[in-house]
N, C-alpha and C positions, 0 to 999 in steps of 0.2 A: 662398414661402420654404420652405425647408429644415425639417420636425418636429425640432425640439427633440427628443436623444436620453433617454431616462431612466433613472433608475439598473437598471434590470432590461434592456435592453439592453444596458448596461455590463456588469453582469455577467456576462450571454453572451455578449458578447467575451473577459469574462475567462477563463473555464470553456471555450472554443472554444481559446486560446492554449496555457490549459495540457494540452489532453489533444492540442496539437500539437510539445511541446516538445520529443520525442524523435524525432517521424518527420518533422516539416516543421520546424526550430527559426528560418527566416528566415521563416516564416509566421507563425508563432507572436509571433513578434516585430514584426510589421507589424501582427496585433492588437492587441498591448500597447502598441503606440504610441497607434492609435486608437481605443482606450480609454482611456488617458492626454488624449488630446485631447479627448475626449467630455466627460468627468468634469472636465476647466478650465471647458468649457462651462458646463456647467451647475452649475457652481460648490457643489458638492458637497467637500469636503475631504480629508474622512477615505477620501473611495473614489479618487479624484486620489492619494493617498499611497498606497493599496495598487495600483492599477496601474502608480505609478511605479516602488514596489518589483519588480513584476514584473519591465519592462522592464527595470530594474538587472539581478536574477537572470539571465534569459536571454543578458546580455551578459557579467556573469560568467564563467558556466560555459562559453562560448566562451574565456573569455581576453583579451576586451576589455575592460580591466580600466577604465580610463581613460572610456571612452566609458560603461559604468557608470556608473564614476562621478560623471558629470555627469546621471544620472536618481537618484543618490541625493542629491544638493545640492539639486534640484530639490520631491524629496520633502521636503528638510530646511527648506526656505527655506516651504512649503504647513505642516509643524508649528508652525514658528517664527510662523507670522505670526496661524496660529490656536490659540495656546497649547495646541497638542495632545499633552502631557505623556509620556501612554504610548507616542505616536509617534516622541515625538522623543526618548527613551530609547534604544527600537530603532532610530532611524536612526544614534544615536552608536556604539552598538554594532556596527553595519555599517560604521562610517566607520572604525575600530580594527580589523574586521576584512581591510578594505580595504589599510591601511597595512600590518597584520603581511602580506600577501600579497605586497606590494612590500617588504618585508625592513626597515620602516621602524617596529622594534620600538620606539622612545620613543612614538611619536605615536601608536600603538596599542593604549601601557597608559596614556597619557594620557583616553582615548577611554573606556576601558574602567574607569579610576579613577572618573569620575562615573556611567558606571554602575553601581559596585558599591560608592557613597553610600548606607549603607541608611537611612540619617535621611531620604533625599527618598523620599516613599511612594507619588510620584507618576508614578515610573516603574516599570515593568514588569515584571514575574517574567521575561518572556522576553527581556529587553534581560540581567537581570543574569546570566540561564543563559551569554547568550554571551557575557559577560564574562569569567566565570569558564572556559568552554572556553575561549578566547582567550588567556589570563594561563596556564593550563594548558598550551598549544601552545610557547608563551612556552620556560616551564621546559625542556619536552622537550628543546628544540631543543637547550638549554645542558646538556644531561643530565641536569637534576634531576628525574628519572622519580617519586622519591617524593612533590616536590613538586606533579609536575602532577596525579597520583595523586589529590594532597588536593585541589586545585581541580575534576577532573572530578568525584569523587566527590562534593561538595561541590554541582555542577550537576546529579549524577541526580538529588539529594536534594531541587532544586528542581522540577527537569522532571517528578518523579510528583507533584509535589502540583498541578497541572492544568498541561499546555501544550502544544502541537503532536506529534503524533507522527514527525514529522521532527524537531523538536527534541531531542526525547527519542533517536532512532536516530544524531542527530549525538553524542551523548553519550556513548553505548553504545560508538560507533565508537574517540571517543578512551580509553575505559574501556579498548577493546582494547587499542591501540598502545601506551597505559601496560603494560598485564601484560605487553605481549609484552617489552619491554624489562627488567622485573625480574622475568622470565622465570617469573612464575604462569600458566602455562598453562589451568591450568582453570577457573581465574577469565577468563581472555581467552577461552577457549571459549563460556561460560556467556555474556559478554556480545554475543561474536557471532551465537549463536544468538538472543538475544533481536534483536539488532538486524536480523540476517536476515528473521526472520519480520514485521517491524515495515514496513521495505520494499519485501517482496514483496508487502504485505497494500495499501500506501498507492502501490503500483509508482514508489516513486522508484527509478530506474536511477541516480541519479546517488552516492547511498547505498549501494543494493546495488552496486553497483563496487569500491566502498571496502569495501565485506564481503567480496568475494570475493578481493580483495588480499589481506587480513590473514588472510581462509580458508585463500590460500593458503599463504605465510608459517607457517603454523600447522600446516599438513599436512605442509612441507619439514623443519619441527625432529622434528618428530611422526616421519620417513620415511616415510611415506605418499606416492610421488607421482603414486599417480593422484587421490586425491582432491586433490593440490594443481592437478593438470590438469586436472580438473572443475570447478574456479571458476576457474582464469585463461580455460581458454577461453568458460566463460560470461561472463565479463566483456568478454573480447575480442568475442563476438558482440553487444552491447550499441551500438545507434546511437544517435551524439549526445550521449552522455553526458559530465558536462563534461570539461575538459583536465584537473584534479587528478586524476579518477578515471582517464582515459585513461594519464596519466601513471603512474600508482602501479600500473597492470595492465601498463603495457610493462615496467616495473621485475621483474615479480612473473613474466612470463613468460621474462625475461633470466634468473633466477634457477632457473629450471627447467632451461633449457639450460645454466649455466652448472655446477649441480651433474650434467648429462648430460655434461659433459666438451665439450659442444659452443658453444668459448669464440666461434667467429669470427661466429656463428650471436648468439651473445649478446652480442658488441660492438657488433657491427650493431643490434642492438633499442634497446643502450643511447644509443649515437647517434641514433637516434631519438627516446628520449626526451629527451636536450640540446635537441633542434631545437625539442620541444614547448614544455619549461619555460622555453625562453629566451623565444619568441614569446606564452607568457603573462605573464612578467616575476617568474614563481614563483621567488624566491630560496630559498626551503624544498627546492624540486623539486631545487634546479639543486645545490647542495651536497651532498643526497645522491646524488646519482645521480654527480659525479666521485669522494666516494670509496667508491661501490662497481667503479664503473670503474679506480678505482684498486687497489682490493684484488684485482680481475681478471685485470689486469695482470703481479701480483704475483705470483698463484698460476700464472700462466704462462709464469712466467720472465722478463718483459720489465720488468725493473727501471727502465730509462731511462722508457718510458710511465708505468709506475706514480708513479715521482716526477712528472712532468709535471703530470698528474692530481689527484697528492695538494695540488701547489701552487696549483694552480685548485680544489682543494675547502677551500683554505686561507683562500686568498683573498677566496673567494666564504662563505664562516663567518666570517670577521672581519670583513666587510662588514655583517652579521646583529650582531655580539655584540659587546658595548662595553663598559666600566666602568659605563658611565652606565644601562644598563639593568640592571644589579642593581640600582644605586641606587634608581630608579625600582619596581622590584620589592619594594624593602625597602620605601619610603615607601608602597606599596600595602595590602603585610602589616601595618604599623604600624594603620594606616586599618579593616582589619578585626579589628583583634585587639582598637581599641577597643569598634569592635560588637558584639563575639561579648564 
């Protein structure tokens, strides 16, 4: 018979997967199964749920969003069964995450409402960080930049009193995208730089992507554009890294061409990125990138495309934004203002 695997072989599968996530990421993932397998075996729980989280993650950040998420059920149903509280906090907070990425904004402040329950003490600091990023994204999306403002802000305040240092640089990131929008720049600087250095130190590339986006972005208002061409092409040179990040750097290079006057060169990118966000099912991705192809368009004289464009970025935001999720946003608010 076959040795029974034990939990320190497990974990050197797990630790093998992750330092393959970037240069082999179907290898990586064929350990993260068989670690997953392992860990059922010998019936171990808690290490069963963190390699199934893995194997979600890795499928993620490709874009398979769906096929994820049948390793996040899978984690959730190994919580459920062994009342593993802090687990199953963070698996709802994944499951909200999950939705908002499919554009299925009720079901994902539904998710994120009981994680950010602070009478149950039984979930997690790091379930209610991504709640609160989450409900944060939320606002953005419908322009309430001040509002997501107070919920990211709201999750640094969590994430430094102890939690992951990915956690803490996912924070920073949307720290950013808020100033950039109520255009504090040196407050968006400040938290780039922190989140920069946070990801280079822990080398998620999937992080620093998203830094180097918003670097750039930040270098274009700034006119700076060789330092905005110093982090798109770092980014660009970046293997593997998921589609959000992929996505938000084709975006961020169109924009460099597009303020060079070299529109056909940046329509071209931009169709590129439709191809991506549609094949990951990113409704966030796919809205913005028609109306800046729209405003493209616009700036080029070509009025008929631009409306074209504007009405698929309409469409594709009304899809996203509903009555009903204010409503759902207010009964959230209500919820914490009794807390607070």
């Amino acid at each position: 018979m076959p040795a029974t695997p034990d939990s320190t072989a497990i974990e050197a599968l797990l630790l093998q997967s992750r330092e393959l996530a970037y240069r082999a990421p179907h290898e990586a993932y064929r350990l993260a199964v068989t670690a997953a397998s392992q860990a059922e075996r010998i019936n171990e729980p808690q290490l069963q749920i963190r390699c199934n989280i893995h194997a979600m993650s890795l499928l993620f950040d490709r874009g398979e969003l769906h096929e994820g998420g049948e390793w996040l059920m899978k984690a959730l149903t190994v919580a459920e069964t062994h009342d593993l509280h802090p687990e199953h906090g963070y698996l709802l907070a994944q499951l909200g995450i999950l939705h908002y990425t499919l554009g299925e904004n009720i079901q994902a402040l539904e998710y994120w409402t009981d994680c950010l329950d602070y009478s149950n003490e039984r979930f997690s600091n790091d379930a209610r960080i991504y709640a609160h990023i989450g409900t944060g994204q939320i606002y953005y999306a419908y322009g309430q930049f001040d509002a997501a403002l107070r919920h990211h802000l709201h999750a640094k305040s969590l994430a430094e009193a102890g939690t992951t240092t990915d956690l803490l640089t996912s924070t920073l990131i949307n720290l950013a995208a808020d100033y950039n929008q109520l255009e504090r720049y040196d407050e968006m600087r400040a938290a780039l730089d922190e989140a920069e250095a946070l990801s280079r130190r822990a080398g998620n590339l999937n992080y620093l992507g998203e830094v180097c986006y918003y670097m750039t972005l930040l270098a274009l208002v700034q006119n700076d554009p060789a330092r905005a061409r110093q982090y798109a092409d770092e980014a660009a040179s970046m293997p593997n890294i998921c589609i959000w990040s992929e996505v938000s750097n084709v975006i961020s290079h169109a924009q460099i061409l597009r303020r060079d006057g070299q529109f056909d060169e940046a329509f071209a990118l931009m169709l590129q990125a439709i191809d991506r966000a549609e094949k990951a099912h990113c409704s966030h991705h796919l809205f913005l990138v028609y109306r800046q192809i729209a405003a493209m368009y616009h700036e080029n004289g070509n009025f008929a495309e631009s409306a074209r464009y504007h009405r698929r970025y309409q469409e594709c935001f009304q899809r996203m934004v509903n009555p009903e999720v204010l409503d759902t946003l207010a009964t959230l608010e209500e919820k914490l203002l009794g807390h607070d």
